[in-house]
C-alpha positions as CSV (number, residue, x, y, z in Angstrom):
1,X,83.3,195.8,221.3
2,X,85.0,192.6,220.1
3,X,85.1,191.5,223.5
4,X,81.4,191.3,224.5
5,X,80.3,190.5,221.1
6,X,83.1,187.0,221.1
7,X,81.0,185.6,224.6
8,X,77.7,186.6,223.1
9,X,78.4,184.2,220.0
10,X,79.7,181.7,221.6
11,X,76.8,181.8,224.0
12,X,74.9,181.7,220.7
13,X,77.0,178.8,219.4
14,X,76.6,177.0,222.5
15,X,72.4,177.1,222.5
16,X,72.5,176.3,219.0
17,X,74.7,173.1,219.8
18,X,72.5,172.0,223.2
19,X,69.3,172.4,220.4
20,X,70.7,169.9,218.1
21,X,71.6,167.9,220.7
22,X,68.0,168.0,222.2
23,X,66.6,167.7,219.0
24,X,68.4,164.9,218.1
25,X,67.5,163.3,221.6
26,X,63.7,163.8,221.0
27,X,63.7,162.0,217.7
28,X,65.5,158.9,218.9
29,X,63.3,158.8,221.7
30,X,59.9,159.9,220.1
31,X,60.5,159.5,216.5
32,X,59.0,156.8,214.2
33,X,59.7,153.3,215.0
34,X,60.7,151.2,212.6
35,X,59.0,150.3,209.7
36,X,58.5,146.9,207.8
37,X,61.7,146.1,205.8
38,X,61.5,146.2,202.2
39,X,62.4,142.6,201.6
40,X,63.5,143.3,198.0
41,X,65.7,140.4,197.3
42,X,68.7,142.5,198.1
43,X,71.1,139.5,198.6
44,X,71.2,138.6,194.9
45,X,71.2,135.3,195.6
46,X,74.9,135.3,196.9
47,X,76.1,132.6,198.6
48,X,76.6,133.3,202.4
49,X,79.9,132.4,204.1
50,X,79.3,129.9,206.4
51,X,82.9,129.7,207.4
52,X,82.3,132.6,209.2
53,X,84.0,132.6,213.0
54,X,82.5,134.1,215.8
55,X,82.4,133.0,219.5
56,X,79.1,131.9,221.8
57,X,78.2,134.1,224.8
58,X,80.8,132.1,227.1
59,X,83.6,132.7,224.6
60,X,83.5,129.6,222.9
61,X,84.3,129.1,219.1
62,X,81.3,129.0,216.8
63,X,80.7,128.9,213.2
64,X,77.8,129.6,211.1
65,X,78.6,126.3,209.7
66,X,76.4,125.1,211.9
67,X,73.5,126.8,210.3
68,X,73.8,125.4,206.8
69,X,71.0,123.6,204.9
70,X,68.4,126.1,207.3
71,X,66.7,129.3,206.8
72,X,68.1,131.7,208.5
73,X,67.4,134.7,209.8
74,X,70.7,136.4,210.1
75,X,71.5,140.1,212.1
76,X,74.1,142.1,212.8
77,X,74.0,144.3,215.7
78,X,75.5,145.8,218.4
79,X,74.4,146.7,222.3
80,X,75.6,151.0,222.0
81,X,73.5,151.0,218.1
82,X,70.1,152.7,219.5
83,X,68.6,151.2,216.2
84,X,69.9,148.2,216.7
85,X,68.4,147.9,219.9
86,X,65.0,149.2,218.7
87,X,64.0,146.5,216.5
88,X,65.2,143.6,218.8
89,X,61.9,142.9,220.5
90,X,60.5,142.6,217.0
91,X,63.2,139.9,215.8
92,X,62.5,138.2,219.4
93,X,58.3,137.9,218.1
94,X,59.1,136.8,214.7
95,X,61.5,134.0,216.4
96,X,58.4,132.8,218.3
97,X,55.7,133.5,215.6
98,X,54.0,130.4,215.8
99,X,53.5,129.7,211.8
100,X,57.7,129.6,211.4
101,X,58.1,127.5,215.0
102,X,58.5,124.0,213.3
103,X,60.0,124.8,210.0
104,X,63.2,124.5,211.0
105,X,64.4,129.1,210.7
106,X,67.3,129.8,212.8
107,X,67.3,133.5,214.0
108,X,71.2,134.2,214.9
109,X,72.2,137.5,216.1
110,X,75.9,138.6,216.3
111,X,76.8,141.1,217.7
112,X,80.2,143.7,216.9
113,X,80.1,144.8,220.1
114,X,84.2,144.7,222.2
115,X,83.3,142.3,224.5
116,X,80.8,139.2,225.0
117,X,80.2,140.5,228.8
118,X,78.4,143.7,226.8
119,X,76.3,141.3,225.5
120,X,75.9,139.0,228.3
121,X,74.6,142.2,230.1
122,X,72.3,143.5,227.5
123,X,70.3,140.4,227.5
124,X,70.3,139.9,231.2
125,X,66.5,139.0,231.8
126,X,65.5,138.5,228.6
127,X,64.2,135.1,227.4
128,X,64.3,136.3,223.7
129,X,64.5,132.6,221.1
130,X,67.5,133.5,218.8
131,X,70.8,132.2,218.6
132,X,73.9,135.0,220.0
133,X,77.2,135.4,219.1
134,X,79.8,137.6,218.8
135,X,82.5,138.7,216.3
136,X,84.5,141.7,215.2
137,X,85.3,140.5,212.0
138,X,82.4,140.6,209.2
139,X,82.9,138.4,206.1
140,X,82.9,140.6,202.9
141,X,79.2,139.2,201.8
142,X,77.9,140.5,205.2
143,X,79.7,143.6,205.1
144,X,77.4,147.0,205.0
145,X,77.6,150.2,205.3
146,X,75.7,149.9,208.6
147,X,74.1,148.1,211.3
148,X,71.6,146.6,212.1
149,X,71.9,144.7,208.8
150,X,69.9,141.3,208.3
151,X,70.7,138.6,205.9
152,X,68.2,135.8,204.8
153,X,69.3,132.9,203.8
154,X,68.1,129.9,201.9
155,X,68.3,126.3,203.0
156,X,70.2,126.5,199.6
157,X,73.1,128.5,201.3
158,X,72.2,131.4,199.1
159,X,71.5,135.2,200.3
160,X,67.8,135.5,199.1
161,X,66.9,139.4,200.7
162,X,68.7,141.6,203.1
163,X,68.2,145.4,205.0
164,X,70.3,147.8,206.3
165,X,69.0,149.6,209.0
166,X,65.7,149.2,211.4
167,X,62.8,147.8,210.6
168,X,59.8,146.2,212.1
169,X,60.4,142.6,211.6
170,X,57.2,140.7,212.5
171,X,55.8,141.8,209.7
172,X,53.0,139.8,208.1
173,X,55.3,140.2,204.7
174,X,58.4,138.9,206.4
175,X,56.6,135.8,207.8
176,X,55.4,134.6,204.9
177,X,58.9,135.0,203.2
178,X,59.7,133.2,205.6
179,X,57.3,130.4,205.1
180,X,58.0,130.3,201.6
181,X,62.0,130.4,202.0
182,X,61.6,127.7,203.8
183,X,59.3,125.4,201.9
184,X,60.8,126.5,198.2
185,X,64.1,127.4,198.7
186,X,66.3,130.9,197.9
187,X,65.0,132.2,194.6
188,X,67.1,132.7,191.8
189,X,68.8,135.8,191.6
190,X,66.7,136.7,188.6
191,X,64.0,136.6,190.6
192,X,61.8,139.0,193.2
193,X,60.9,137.9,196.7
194,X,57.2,138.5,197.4
């Protein structure tokens, strides 16, 4: 008797696994998009590390030094994070939302993917407006317990909101922050993002 009953549950065990499996398929492919991000001043109004190295598409040093006194729209992603890759096409429309083109936002997205050829090849054909790099090594203010994770920073140099997770960035909400971010400034820690 133990001997039919042992290939019957593993038969069992077997469906069961190829269900979740399915089921977890169908939700990343038919599941809710993402949503607006929350935008509750989650940086604190920590100062960003601008020392931070990564390297350009061809490999070449970069620094985020390059960046300071801007706005900037900061994410953290990678080509394999399904996520990730979901709410890309929104970044690309906020980086060409014509109310933010001539106030100066930069939208840089680094990846933490192996390679720079993964990224290279991910964004073969696409004319998307942000500033990539890459780098493998996240400075301890940008470190989360996830990706995708975005960072806003004031001209000031200060971490004014931040998300972990997907969202829907071209959000009316998130353009005007971004308006106002870069008109005013970072607020002060003390003080909510609208």
């Amino acid at each position: 008797m133990s001997q039919t009953s042992e290939p019957t549950s593993r038969r069992w065990l077997l469906m069961a696994i190829g269900f979740c499996a399915l089921w977890v398929l169908l939700l990343s492919v038919f599941g809710p998009g993402p949503s607006a991000p929350r935008l509750d001043g989650g940086g604190g109004g920590q100062p960003a590390d601008f020392a931070w190295e990564m390297v350009d598409l061809q490999d070449r040093p970069a620094s985020l030094e390059a960046y300071r006194g801007k706005t900037v729209f900061l994410n953290i992603w990678a080509t394999w994070c399904g996520p990730c890759v979901a709410e890309m096409p929104s970044i690309a429309r906020l980086a060409e939302e014509p109310r933010l083109k001539d106030r100066g936002i930069a939208f840089v997205c680094v990846s933490v993917d192996d390679t720079t050829d993964l990224v290279r090849s991910f964004l073969k054909g696409r004319s998307w407006k942000m500033d990539f790099f890459r780098s493998q090594e996240i400075p301890r203010v940008f470190q989360t317990a996830g990706i995708p994770a975005t960072f806003i920073i004031g001209p000031d140099g200060r971490i004014a909101a931040s998300e972990v997770g997907s969202a829907s960035w071209d959000s009316p909400e998130t353009i005007a922050m971004l308006e106002k971010l870069s008109t005013e400034g970072s607020p002060s820690p003390d003080r909510k993002t609208d």
